[in-house]
Residue, then its C-alpha position, 0 to 999 in steps of 0.5 A: x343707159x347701158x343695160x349691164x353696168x353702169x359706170x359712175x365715174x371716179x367717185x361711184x363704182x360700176x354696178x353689178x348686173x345682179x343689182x343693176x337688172x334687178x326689180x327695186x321698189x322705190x316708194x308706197x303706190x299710195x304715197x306717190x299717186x298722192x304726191x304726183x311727183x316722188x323723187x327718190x334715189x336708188x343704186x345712186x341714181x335719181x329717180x323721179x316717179x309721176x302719177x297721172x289722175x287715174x293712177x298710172x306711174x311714169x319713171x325718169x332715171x337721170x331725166x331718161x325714161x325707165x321703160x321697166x315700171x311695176x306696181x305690186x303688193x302696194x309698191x312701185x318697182x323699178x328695174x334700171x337696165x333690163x330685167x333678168x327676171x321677173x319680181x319676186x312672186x309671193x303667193x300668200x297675198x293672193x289669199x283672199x282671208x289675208x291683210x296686204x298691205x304696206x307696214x312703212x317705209x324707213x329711211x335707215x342710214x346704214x347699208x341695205x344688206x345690213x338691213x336684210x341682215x338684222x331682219x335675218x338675225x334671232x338673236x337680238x330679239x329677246x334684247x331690241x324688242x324685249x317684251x315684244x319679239x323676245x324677253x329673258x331668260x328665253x335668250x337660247x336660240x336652238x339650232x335650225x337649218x339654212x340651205x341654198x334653194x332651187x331657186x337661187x335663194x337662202x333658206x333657214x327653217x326650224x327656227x323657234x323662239x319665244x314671243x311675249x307678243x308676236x304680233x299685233x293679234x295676241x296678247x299671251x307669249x308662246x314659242x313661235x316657228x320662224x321660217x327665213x327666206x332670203x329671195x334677192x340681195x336686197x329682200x327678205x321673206x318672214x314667215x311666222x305661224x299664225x296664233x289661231x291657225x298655227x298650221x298657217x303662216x303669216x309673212x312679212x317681207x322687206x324690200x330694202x332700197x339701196x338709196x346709196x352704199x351706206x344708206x337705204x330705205x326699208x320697206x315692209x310688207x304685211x301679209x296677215x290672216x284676218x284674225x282680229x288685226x287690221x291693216x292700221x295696227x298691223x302697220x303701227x306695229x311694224x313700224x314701232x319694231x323696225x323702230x327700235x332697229x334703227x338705232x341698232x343699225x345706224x349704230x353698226x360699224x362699218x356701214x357696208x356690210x363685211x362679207x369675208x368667212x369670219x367677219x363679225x358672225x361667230x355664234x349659232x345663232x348667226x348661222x343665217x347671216x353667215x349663209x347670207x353673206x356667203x350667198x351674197x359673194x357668190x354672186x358678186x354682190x359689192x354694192x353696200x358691201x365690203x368684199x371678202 
């Protein structure tokens, strides 16, 4: 397999390097050592994961071997050319008082990058997941900073929003501090002040799986302080949330995600999103998406 661009014909377009020599997780580890066999697609290419009896991964693209095969945070990775760089490194799940642990995997009909996008956007909270991430009156989003990073991410901080119940822990509403990091195309990073160590954070991240251009499968992670909350709650939490997004997001038209300067983000609130999409034509990211 050509390790830059992979050509797939008349009906798919070349896919970019950024993508193409990126790590992706393609499923649960638990999931697929309980299959033994897990066939998946990603970037439009058919990946077949086999798990042996003491829990190794071996991974076929197209019948050809991925030599590129990681396990990490409870997920099989994948890189299907030759890795650029390393997997994200997300240091909080070294914490020895912390939950890690997979929250679901979603299977979204809309692109990737319009996923990383809903997670990206404040605004829906007080209307998706009212009572939950949002209620009204508490609708304001005040404004907050995005930068590009040294390390090649987007950085939104400052963000507060208020919460009737802001995670799976607590029962009272209060105004949470959100920090955004977009690390990757297709992954994001939450950060959100803990409601007993509010000088800690807890995290949730979303490793998207570009199955196709205008489908994908989200998949979260939780990363949690052990403050009254265990992994199976933290889990039917997420998946209730991403829950009401889907619907939300198979919804949106077009399916690929815009990335021209006025394209459907005009309010304060879209300030991260406006970020996103121009951090993402810089670096001529066109799979699962329309370019500006």
């Amino acid at each position: 397999m050509e390790s830059r661009l992979l050509d797939r014909g008349m009906t798919q377009p070349a896919i970019e390097a950024v993508l193409w020599d990126d790590w992706h997780v393609v499923g649960e580890y638990d999931s697929v050592v309980r299959a033994r066999r897990w066939s998946t697609l990603l970037l439009g290419v058919s990946v077949l994961l086999e798990a042996d009896a003491a829990g190794g991964i071996v991974a076929y693209a197209d019948a050809a071997r991925i030599a590129s095969v990681e396990t990490r945070y409870g997920f099989v990775w994948v890189c299907l050319g030759t890795p650029a760089r390393d997997i994200v490194e997300l240091a909080e799940c070294a914490d020895a008082d912390r939950w890690v642990a997979s929250a679901g995997s979603v299977r979204v009909a809309v692109s990737g990058l319009r996923a990383v996008e809903n997670f990206l956007d404040l605004s829906h909270l007080a209307f998706v997941h009212a009572g939950y991430l949002g209620e009204e009156p508490h609708t304001e989003i005040t404004q907050y900073t995005v930068e590009c990073t040294a390390e090649d991410g987007v950085l939104a901080t400052g963000c507060r929003v208020y919460q009737p119940k802001a995670s799976a822990a607590v029962c009272d509403g209060y105004d949470v501090d959100y920090i955004y990091a977009v690390l990757r195309p297709y992954i994001v990073v939450l950060y959100k002040a803990n409601p007993v160590e509010m000088h800690r954070k807890d995290m949730i991240a979303l490793f998207v799986q570009p199955v196709s251009e205008e489908s994908c499968i989200a998949h979260v992670l939780s990363c949690y302080l052990k403050h009254g909350v265990e992994p199976a709650a933290l889990r039917r939490f997420q998946q209730f949330i991403f829950g009401q997004d889907r619907p939300i997001l198979e919804n949106q038209l077009p399916k690929r995600l815009p990335l021209a300067p006025r394209a459907e983000v005009a309010v304060r609130a879209d300030a991260s999103s406006a970020a996103y999409r121009r951090w993402l034509s810089e670096r001529g990211v066109r799979y699962g998406a329309i370019p500006a």
